[in-house]
N, C-alpha and C positions, 0 to 999 in steps of 0.2 A: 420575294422568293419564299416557296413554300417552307416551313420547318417541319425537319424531319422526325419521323416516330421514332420514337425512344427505343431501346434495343435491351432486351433480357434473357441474356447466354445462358443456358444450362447445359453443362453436362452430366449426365445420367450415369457416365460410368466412372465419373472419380468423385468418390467421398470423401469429406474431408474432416468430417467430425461424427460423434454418437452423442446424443440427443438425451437425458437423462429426462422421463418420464416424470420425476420429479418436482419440475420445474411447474410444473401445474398441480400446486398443492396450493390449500387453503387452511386456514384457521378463524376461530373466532376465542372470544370471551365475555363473560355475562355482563356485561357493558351496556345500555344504550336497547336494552330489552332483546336482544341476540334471545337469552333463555326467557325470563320470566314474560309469561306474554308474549313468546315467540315459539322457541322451538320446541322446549318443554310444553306441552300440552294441558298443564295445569293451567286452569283460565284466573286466580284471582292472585291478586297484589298484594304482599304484607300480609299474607298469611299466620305468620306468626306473633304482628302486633309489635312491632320492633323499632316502627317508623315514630319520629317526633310527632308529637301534639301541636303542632305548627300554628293550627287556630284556635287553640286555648278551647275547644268543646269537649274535652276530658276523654276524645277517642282517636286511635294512633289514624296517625296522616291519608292511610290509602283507604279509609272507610270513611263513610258519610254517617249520619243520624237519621233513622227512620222512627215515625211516632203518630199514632190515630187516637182516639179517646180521651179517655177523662182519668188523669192518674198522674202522679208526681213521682219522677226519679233525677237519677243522677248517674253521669259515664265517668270511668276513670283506667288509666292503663295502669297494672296493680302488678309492680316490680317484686313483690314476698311470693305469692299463688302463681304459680307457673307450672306452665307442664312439659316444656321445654324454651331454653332460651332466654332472656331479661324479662320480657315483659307480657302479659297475659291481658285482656279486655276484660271491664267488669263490668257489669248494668245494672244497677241496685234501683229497683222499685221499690222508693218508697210508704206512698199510698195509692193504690188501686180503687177505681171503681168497672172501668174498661178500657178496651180496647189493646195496642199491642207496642211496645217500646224495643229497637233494636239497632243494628247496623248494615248497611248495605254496601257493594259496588257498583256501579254502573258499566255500560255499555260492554256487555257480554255477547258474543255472537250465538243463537240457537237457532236448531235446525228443528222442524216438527217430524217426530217419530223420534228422537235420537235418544238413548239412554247418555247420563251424566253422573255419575259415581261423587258422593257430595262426603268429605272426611269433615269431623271435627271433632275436637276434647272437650268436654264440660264438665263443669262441677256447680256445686249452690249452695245456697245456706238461707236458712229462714224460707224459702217457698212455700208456699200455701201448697195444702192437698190438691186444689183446683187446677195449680199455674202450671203450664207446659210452653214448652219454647217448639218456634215452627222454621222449618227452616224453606224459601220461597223460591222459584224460578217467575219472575215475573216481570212488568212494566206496570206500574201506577196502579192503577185498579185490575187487569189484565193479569189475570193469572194461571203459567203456562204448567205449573206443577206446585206440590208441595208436598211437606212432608211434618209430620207432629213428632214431638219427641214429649210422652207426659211424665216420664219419670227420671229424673237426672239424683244421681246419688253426691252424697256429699263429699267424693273422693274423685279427681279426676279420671272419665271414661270416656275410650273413642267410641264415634257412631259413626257408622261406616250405610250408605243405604244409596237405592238408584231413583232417582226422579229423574221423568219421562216428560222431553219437552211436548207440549199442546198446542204450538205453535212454533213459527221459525219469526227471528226479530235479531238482527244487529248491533241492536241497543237496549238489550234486558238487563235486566236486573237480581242478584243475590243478595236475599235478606235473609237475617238470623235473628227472632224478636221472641221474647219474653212478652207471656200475656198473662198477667197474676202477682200477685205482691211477694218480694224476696229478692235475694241476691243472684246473679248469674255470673261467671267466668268463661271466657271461649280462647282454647287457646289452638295450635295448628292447623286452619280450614284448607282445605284444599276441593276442588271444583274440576273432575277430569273427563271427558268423553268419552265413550267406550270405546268407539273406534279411531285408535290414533295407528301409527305407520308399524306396521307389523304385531303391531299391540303390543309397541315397548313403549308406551306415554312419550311417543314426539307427535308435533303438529305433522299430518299427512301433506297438508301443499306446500312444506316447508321442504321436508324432507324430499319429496316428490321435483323442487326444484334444484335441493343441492343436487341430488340423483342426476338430473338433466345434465349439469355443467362437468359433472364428473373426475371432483378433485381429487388425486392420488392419495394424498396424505391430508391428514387433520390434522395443524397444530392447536395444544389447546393446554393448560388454560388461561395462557395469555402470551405475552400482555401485558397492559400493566397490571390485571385481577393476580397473575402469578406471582405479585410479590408483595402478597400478603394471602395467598392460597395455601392450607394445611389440609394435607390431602386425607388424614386419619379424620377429620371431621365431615369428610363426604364418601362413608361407607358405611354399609347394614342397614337397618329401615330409616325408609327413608323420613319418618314422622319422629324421628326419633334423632335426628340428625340436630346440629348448633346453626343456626343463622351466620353467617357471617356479614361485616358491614362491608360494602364498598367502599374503593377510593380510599382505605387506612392510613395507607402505606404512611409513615414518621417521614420517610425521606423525602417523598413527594409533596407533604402538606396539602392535601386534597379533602376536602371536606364534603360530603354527600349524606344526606338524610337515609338514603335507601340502604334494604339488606338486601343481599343474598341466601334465598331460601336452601340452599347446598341440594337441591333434590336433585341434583344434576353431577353426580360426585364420578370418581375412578370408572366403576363397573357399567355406571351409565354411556359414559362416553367411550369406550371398547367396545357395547353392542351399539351403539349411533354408530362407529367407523366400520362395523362389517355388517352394518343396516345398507350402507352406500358402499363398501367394496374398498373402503378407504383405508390405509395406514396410520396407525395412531403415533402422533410426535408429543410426549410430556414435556412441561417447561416446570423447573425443580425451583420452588422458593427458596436460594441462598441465605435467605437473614442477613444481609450485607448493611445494615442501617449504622454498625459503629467500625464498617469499613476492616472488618476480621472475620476469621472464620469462626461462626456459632456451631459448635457441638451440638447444638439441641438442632439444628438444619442439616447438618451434615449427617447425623444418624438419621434424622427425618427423610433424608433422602434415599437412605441406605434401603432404608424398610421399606420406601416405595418400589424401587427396585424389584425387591426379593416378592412383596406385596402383587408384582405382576407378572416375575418371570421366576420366582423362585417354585419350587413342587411342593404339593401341600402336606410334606412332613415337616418343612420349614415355619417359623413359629408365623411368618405373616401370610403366605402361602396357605395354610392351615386356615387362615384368618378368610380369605379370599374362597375358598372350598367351603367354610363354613356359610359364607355369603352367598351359595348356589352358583360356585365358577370353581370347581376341582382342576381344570386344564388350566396351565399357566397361557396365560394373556402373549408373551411371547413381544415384549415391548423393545424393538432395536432403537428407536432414536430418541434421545433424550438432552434437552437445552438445558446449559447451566447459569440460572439465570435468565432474564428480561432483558431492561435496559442499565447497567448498574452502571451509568456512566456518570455519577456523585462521587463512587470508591477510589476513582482514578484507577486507569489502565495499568500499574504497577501491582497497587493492591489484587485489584481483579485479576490476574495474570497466575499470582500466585493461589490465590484460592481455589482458582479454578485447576490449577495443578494438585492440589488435596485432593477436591471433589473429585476428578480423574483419576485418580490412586485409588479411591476407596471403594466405588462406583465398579472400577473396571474389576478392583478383586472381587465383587459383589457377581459379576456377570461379562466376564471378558469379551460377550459377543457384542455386548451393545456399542451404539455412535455414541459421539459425545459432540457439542455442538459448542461452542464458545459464545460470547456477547461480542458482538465486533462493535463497530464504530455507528455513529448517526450519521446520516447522508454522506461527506467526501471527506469525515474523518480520520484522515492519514494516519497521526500520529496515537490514535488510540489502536488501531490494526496492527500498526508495526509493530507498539511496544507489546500489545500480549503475544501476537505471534513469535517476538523474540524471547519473550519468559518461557510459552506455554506452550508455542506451536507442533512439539513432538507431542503434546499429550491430548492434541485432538484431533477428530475428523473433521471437522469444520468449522470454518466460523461465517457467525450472521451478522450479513448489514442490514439496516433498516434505516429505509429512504423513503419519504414524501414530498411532495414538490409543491411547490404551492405557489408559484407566479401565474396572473391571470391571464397574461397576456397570452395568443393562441400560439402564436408563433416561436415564443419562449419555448411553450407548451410540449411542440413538436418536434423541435432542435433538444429538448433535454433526453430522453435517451440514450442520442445517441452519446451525448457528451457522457453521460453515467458510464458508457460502457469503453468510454477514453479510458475512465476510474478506473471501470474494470481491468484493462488490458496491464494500467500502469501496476497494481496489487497486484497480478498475474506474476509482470515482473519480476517486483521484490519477493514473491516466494519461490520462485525459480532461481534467481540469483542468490537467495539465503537457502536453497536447498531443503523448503520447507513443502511436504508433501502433504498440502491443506485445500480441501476441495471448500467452496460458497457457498455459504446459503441464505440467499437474502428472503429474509424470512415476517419481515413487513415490508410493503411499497405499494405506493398507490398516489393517485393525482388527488390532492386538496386544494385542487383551484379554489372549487365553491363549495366550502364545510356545511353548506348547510343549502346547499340545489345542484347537489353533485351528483344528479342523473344526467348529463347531458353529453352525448354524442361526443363532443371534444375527448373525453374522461375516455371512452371505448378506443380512440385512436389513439389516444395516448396507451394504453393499457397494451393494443397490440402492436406497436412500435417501441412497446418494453421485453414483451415479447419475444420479437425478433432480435433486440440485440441477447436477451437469453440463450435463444438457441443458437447465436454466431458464436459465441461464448459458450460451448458446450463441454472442452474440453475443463472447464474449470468450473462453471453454474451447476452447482447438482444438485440444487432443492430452492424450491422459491414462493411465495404466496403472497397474492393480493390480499392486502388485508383493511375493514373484517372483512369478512363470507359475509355476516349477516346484520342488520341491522334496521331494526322497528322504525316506521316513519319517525319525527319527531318534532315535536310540535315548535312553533318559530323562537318561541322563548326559550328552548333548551339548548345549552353551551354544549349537550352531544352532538360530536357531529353525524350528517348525514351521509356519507362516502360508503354504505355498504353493499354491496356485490348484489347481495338478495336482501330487499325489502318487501315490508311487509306491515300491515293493520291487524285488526281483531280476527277478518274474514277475507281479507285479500292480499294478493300479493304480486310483485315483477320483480322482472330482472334490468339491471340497468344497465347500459353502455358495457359496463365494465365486463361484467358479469355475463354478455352475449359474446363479450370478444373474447373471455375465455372459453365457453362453451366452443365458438367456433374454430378455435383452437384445439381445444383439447380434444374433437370429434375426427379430428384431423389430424391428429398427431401419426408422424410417421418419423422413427428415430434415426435416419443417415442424413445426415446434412452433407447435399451435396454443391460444389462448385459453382457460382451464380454470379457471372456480373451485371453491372446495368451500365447502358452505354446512351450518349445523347437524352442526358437527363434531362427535364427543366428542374430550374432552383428556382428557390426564394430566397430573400434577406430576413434577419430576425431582428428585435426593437436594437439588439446590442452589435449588430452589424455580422453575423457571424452568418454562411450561404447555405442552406442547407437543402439536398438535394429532395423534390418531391413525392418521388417514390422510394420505399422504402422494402427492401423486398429479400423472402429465405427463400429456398429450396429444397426438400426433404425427399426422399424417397421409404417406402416401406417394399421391399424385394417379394415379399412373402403372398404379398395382397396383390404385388401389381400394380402400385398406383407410384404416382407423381403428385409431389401437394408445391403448389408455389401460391404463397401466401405475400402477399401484395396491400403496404397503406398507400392511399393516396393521401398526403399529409395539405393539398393544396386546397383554401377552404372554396374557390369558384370553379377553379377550372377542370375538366377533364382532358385526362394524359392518353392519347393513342400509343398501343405500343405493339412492339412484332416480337413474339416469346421465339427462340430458334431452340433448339432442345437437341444436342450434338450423343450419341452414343449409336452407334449404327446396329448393335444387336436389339434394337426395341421399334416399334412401329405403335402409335396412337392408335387406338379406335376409338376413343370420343372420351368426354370432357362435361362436370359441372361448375361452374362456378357459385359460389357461396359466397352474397354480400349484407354487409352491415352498416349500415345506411341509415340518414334522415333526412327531410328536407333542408337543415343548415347545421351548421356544427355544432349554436347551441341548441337545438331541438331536444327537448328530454322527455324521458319519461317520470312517470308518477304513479301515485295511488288510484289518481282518478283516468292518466290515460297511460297505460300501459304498454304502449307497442308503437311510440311515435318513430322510437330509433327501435329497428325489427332485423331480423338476418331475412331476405332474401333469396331465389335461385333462379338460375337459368341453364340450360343446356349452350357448349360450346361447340361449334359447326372445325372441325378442323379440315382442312382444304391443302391439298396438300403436304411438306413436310415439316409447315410451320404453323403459328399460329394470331392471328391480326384481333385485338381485345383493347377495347378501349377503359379504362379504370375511371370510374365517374368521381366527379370532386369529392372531397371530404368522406372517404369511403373504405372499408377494409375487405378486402376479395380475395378468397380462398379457392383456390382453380384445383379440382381432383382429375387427374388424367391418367386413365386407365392404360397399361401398355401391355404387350405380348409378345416374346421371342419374334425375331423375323427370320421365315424359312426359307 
């Protein structure tokens, strides 16, 4: 006996929910090279000399040792002579006959013709009338530019100048070398291309591909970076700013050699959010480490506030208008706190009832967001929404999943959104008026070859229970956005939305099925059953049906979006769409799919389009529709409709 096609009801004229835009928001933090060597457009590492001496050669960690001729010196990172920050670079020559002693990076990407604006602070002592320092765009002998500086005074001064690449190389090189007997200091270098994305110093195919995916909102700056982020040290020049170290945080116990250069501070990421069209969300460092409220966080908080939304006769407002930004910034959403799930839900509940108080006298317009629970933690949601729930607009879960198995994989959604429905519950039943925001989520199957096709269907089968969940999901992002290849040795993981190298970039699984999403977003979710399913079984016995499937309408545009996973990893599902509203008539149909040869099929650095979206035109015949959903596949069907006369 033949089995019957699968059957997918829609009616077009009963809505049952509003779709919060929202939900397709993004965040990052300077994590795992998101900024340095990513988005920020500045090309070099350790800029400021901050990094441990790891290999005992007296030069900080992100520089090498470059050296030609006949002459004796010595390196050292000189913690007294600084010109910003701990630690400054010294090169002390001390005997000369020739050639050049200095420091280099490697593998810079250059393009020939391109100007490259080169900053750095120097000082010296004892230099010979002769000795001048050069600073190089080049490979080994191969050299694409340079630049002499003969006279460095004995008081720190920047040199700000343009070398012009002479060639294009992948893998050049920045040297800064002393040629002549004496002392040298180098302290803030920075390496930036003229042409970055609107000429506010971001990477253009960076920006160019968050652009693409089109996330509402930016959360930022984290994370875990937010809980030990002071936002007063990432304002004014930007050469003038403090380092901060990664991974601080006392409560975490996390130890990292690297800084953060802070060139990436408040006023940068306000014009990055209206570079892309996007909403800016801050995440406030509480100081929660002895589990109380710190007065020196909570005024710190205050001033960020006033810092972006107060008018500039206000003293940090003024501060901001002094900065070349007189219009307040105009910031509505604001997280209190990360993950402060060390203080316990009790502690946290009350704090968060201060920072609410003080906050909201600060600026009665803005959200406030809460810390909710890690993945299905009941009892930490309960207890703040029973402390704190009147004193905010939402609170955030943040969820990762990380079973390997596929079919775990694809049965987990929908069970999150069991979670969901049961939280839905208890604040309807506590008469708690608190909308969600799950504000990290994302599949860590594979933390470390987490481009794979699997990761995308999972991503839009999170998706769709978002948007069944509309009446309560009102803000959501995969997270990060972004994140730098990384190399097999490093404990960062690989999970980010947009990656990216020196000179190239893609987008993964994830990152295509929100683009396909969010291209397609249309906010009425309308009435959709699915009938004569096939199922599958999961490792843990639980049946879970193979299609997976929303139904939206936009009125305005005209269209119908039914957004369809095929969650089965062989087979292909026939099925007949019926589309009940008798004031509407079809005239034709794209479908949009995102696809690979197998589930784990991924993308990478080196082949970037293995998992691609796809299209096709849909033949409607009739007053229905016959479509067959190919295995392991996400399909997006736009259907154009028109009054019928």
């Amino acid at each position: 006996m033949a089995r019957r096609d699968c059957t997918i009801e829609i009616n077009y004229k009963e809505k049952v929910g509003e779709i919060s835009p929202l939900i397709y928001g993004g965040g990052f933090e300077p994590l795992g090279g998101a900024l340095q060597l990513g988005l920020d457009a500045q090309m070099l590492e350790g800029e400021s000399f901050e990094e441990e001496d790891v290999n005992q050669d007296g030069i900080s960690d992100k520089w090498l040792p470059v050296s030609n001729g006949n002459h004796l010196a010595r390196y050292s990172r000189d913690g007294y002579h600084v010109f910003n920050g701990f630690y400054s670079q010294k090169i002390d020559i001390l005997f000369y006959k020739n050639g050049e002693r200095g420091i280099k990076q490697k593998n810079l990407s250059l393009t020939r013709g391109m100007k490259y604006f080169a900053s750095l602070h120097l000082r010296q002592k004892g230099m010979d009338k002769g000795s001048s320092v050069t600073v190089y765009l080049r490979r080994g002998e191969r050299i694409y530019a340079r630049q002499t500086i003969k006279e460095v005074p004995s008081e720190w001064k920047r040199f700000v100048f343009p070398l012009v690449a002479g060639g294009s190389d992948p893998r050049a090189e920045f040297w800064i070398t002393l040629k002549g007997k004496g002392a040298l200091w180098i302290d803030q270098v920075s390496l930036i291309p003229q042409k970055t994305y609107r000429n506010h110093g971001t990477r253009k195919d960076i920006m160019k591909a968050i652009a693409s995916i089109q996330p509402v909102f930016i959360r930022w700056p984290g994370g875990w970076f937010a809980e030990n982020y002071r936002w007063k040290m990432g304002v004014g020049p930007v050469y003038l700013r403090s380092p901060i170290k990664k991974f601080c945080s006392s409560v975490r116990g996390k130890n990292d050699p690297s800084w953060e250069s802070n060139r990436f501070g408040t006023d940068e990421f306000i014009q990055f959010c209206r570079d892309i069209g996007a909403i800016p969300l801050l995440t406030i460092n509480i100081g929660y480490e002895e589990g109380r409220l710190s007065e020196e966080f909570l005024k710190e908080a205050i001033d960020w506030v006033e810092y972006c939304n107060g008018e500039a006769e206000t003293k940090f407002g003024a501060l901001r208008a002094a900065n070349g930004h007189p219009k307040p910034y105009g910031v509505t959403y604001w997280e209190i706190g990360n993950e402060p799930w060390e203080m316990g839900a009790e502690n946290y509940g009350h704090l968060f009832i201060q920072f609410s108080r003080a906050l909201k006298k600060k600026d009665q317009n803005i959200k406030l967001i809460a810390a909710g629970g890690n993945g299905y933690d009941r009892n930490w949601n309960q207890k703040v929404i029973e402390i704190a729930g009147k004193y905010m607009d939402y609170l955030d879960l943040h969820y990762y999943f990380g079973n390997p198995d596929y079919r775990e994989a694809m049965s987990e959604p929908l069970k999150y959104e069991i979670f969901l429905n049961e939280l839905h519950t208890y604040m309807t039943s506590h008469k708690q008026n608190v909308k969600l925001a799950i504000l990290e989520w994302n599949s860590n199957i594979n933390l470390k070859d987490a481009g794979r096709l699997k990761e995308g269907l999972y991503a839009a089968s999170f998706f769709n229970a978002l948007e069944r969940q509309s009446g309560f999901v009102a803000l959501s992002s995969p997270w990060p956005l972004l994140r730098r290849v990384q190399p097999l040795y490093n404990y960062i993981s690989d999970h980010g939305l947009i990656r990216f190298d020196n000179h190239r970039i893609y987008l993964s699984p994830t990152a295509l099925a929100f683009q396909l999403y969010r291209r397609h977003f249309a906010p009425e979710r309308l009435n959709c059953k699915l009938k004569n399913c096939p199922s599958f079984v999961t490792e843990k016995g639980s049946e879970i049906l193979s299609l997976d499937v929303v139904a939206t309408r936009n009125r305005e545009e005209g269209n119908l979006i039914l957004k369809v996973v095929n969650k089965d990893p062989r087979k292909a599902i026939r099925s007949k769409i019926f589309i009940q509203g008798r004031n509407t008539l079809k005239i034709g149909g794209i479908a949009s799919i995102l696809n690979g040869s197998t589930v784990n099929t991924r993308n990478s650095i080196n082949h970037p389009d293995r998992v691609k979206i796809g299209s096709k035109k849909i033949e409607i015949k009739g007053e229905n529709i016959s479509y067959r959903f190919p295995a392991h596949s996400v399909t997006v069907i736009q259907l154009k409709t028109k009054p019928r006369v």
